[in-house]
C-alpha positions in Angstrom: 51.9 146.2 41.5 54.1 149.3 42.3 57.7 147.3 42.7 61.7 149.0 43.2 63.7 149.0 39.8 66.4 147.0 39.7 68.8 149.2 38.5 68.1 151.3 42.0 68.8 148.6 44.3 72.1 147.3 41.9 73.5 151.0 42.3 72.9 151.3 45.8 74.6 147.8 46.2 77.4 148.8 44.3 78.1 151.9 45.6 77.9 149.9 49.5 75.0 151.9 50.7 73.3 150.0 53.3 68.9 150.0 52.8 66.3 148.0 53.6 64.2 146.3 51.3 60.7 146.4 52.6 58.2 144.0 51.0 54.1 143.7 51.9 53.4 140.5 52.6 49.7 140.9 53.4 47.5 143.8 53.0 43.6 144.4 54.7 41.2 146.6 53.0 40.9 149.3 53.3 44.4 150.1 52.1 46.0 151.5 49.3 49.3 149.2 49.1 49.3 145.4 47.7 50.8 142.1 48.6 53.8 142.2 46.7 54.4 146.0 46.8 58.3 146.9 47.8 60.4 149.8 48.1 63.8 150.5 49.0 64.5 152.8 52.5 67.8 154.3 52.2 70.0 155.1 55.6 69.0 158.8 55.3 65.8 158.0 55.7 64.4 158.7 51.7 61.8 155.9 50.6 61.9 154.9 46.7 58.6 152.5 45.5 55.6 151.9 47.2 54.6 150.0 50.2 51.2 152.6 51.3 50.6 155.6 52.1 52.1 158.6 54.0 51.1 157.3 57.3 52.5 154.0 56.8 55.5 155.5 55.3 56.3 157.1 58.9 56.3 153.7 60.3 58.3 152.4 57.8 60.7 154.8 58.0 61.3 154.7 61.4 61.2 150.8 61.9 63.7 150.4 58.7 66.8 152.6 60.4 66.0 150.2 63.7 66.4 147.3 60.9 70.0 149.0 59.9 70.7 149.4 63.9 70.4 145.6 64.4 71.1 144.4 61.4 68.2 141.9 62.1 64.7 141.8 60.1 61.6 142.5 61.5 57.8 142.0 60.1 56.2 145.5 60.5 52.6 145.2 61.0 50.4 148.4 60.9 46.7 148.4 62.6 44.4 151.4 63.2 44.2 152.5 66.6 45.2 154.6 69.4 48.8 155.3 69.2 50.8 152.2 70.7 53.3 149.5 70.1 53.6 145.6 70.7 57.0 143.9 70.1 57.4 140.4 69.8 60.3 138.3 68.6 61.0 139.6 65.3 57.7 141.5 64.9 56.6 144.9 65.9 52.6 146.1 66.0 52.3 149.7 65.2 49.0 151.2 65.9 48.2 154.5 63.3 45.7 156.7 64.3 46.1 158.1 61.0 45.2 154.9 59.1 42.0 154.5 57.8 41.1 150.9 59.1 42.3 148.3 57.3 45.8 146.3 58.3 49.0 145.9 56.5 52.2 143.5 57.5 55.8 145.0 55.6 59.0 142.6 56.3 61.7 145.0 56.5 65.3 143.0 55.4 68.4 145.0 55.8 70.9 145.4 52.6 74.9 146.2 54.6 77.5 145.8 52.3 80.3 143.4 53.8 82.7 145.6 55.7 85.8 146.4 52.9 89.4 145.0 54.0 92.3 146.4 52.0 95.0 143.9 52.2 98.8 145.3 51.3 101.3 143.2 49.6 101.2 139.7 47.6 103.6 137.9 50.2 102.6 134.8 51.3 101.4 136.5 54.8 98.9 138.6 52.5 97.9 135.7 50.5 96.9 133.9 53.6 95.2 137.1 54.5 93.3 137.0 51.4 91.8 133.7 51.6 90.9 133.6 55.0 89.1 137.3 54.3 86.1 136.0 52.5 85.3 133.1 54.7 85.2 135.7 58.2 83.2 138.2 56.5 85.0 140.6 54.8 85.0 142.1 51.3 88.5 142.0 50.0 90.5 144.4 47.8 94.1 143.6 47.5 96.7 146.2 46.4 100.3 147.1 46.8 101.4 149.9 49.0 101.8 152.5 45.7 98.1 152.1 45.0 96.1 151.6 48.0 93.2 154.2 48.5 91.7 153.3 51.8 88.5 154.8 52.7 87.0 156.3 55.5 84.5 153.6 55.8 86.6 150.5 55.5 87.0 148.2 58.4 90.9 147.7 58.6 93.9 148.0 56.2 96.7 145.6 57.0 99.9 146.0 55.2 102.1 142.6 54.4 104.5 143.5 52.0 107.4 143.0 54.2 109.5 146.4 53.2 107.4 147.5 49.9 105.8 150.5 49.9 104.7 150.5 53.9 104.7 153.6 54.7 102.5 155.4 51.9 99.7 152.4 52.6 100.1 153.6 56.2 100.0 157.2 56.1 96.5 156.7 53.7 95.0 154.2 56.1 96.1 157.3 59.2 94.7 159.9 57.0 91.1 158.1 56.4 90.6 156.8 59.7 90.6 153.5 59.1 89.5 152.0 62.4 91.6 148.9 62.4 95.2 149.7 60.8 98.0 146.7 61.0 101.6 146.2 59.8 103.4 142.8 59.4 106.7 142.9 60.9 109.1 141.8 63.5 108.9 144.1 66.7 112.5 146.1 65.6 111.5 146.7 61.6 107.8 147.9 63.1 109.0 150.0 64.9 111.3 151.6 62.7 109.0 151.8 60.5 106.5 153.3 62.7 109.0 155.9 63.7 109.7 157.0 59.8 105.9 158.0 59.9 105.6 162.1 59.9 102.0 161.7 61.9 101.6 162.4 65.5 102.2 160.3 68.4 98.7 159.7 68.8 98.9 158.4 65.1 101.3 157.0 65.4 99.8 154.5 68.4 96.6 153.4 66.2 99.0 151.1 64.5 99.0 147.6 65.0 102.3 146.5 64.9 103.4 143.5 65.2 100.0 143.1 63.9 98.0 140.5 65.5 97.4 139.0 68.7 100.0 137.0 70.8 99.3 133.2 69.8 102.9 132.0 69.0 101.8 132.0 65.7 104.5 131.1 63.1 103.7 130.0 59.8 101.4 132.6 57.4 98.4 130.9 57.9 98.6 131.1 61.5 99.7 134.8 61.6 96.8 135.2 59.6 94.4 133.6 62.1 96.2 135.8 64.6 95.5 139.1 62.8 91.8 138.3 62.8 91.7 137.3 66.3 92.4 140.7 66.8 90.5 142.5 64.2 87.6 141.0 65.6 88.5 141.8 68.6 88.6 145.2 68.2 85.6 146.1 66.0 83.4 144.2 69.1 85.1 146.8 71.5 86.1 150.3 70.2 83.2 150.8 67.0 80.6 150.3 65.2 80.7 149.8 61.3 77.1 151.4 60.8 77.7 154.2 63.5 75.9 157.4 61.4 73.1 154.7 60.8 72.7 154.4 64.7 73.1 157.6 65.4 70.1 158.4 62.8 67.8 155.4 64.3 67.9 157.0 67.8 67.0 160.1 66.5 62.9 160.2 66.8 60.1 162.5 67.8 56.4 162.6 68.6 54.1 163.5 66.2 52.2 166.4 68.5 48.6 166.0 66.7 48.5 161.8 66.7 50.8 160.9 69.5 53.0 158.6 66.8 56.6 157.9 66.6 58.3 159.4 63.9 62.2 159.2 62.7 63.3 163.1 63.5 64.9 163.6 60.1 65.1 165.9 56.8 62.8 163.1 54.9 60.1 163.5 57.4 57.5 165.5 57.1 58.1 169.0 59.5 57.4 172.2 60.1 59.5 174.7 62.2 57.5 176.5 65.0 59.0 178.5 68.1 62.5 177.7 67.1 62.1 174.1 67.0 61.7 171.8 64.6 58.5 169.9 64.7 57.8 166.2 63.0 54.5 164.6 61.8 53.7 161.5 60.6 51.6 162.8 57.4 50.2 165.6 56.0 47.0 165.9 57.7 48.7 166.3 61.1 50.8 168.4 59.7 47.8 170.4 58.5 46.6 170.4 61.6 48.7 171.3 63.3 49.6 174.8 61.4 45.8 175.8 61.8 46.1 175.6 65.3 49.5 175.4 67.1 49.3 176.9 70.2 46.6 173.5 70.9 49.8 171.1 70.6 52.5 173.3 72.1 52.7 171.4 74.9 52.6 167.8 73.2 55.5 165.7 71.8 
């Protein structure tokens, strides 16, 4: 049975590219996957294994960046049929015109990585930092100020070294766009601190400082708690860690020659007619719709 390689779905992982593993679970002849069959559906879109045929692919495609959206999995189940959908809990019923009888049900599970802290400093404030991150959900990387490389798609950098090497950790964190950037300090040293920053005002205000939310919080464990409280806070209100992947899942067509829903992007089969860019589920309509366009101008 056609099944990802490992070594794919290891890289991916390690490099912290969210996918979706998509695995038939049961398969109705006619059709050409197999209980069993998987593949890997990247956030662009791209589909690497085997889980049927172009038609189903479209489907697939399409349901898998929703998967990524809600970071929920769903059972996929593909019928023949006029074009139409039924969605229960945790289920979807696509009907394909394009499928040549036959059923087939595809659990899509989404792959995220953990959202990446960077942690600044080995006081005792970072310590307790780094102890609580794993149990909230985070994927830690502690560093001193010298060495920390924030990225543009880490979830917060929090610096708690107490005077050691603040302001380079900072300025990185500013210059990635780090959503969620914090510093450790009394209201007077913050501020100085803050003010020492050659960034711009607006900068300069993305910068937690004191960091944390008001609690009374005293001992490091507590201040640690506190700093959560508000980095929680935060990424529920002002962003969203997958936000190219949503983007990307609202982002779907019509196929003009079946009438299905297809993900409008570069690894979808299309054509360019009239100045606009038109998407198809597989080749045939694709086919199709070249030989004749003028008949399907006014679908989609």
């Amino acid at each position: 049975m056609p099944t990802v390689h490992p070594t794919l779905e290891r890289l991916l992982t390690e490099r912290r590219e969210p996918f979706v593993r998509a695995t038939v679970v049961r398969a109705a002849r006619p059709t050409s996957a197999h209980a069993g069959d998987t593949a890997l559906v990247r956030a662009t879109g791209e589909i690497d294994g085997f889980v049927g045929g172009t038609c189903v692919e479209a489907s697939v495609r399409l349901y898998s960046l929703q998967v990524l959206e809600s970071r929920q999995p769903l059972l996929l189940k593909v019928v023949s049929g006029v074009p139409s959908s039924v969605v229960e809990d945790g289920a979807v019923e696509v009907s394909n015109p394009c499928v040549s009888g036959g059923a087939i049900e595809i659990f899509l599970e989404p792959r995220i990585p953990l959202p990446r802290l960077v942690v600044v400093g080995s006081t005792p404030d970072a310590e307790a930092l780094a102890a609580l991150a794993p149990l909230i959900g985070f994927d830690l990387v502690q560093t001193d100020g010298a060495s920390a490389a924030p990225e543009a798609g880490d979830a917060a950098l929090i610096v708690a070294s107490h005077g050691r090497d603040e302001e380079p950790a900072l300025l990185a964190a500013l210059a990635a766009g780090v959503p969620y950037v914090a510093l450790v300090a009394s209201p007077k040293r913050g501020a100085a601190v803050l003010a020492s920053l050659d960034v711009s005002p607006g900068q300069r205000a993305r910068v937690f400082s004191p960091a944390g939310l008001d609690l009374g919080a005293r001992t490091p464990g507590e201040i640690a708690v506190s700093i959560f409280a508000q980095l929680v806070q935060e990424r529920a209100g002002r962003w969203h860690p997958l936000a190219a992947v949503v983007e990307a899942a609202a982002a779907t067509a019509i196929d003009p020659v079946c009438g299905m829903s297809v993900a409008a992007l570069p690894t979808s089969l299309q054509v360019e007619h009239n100045g606009q860019t038109v998407y198809f589920c597989a080749a045939g309509c694709r086919t199709a719709f070249l030989a004749n366009p003028e008949r399907y101008a006014t679908a989609g």
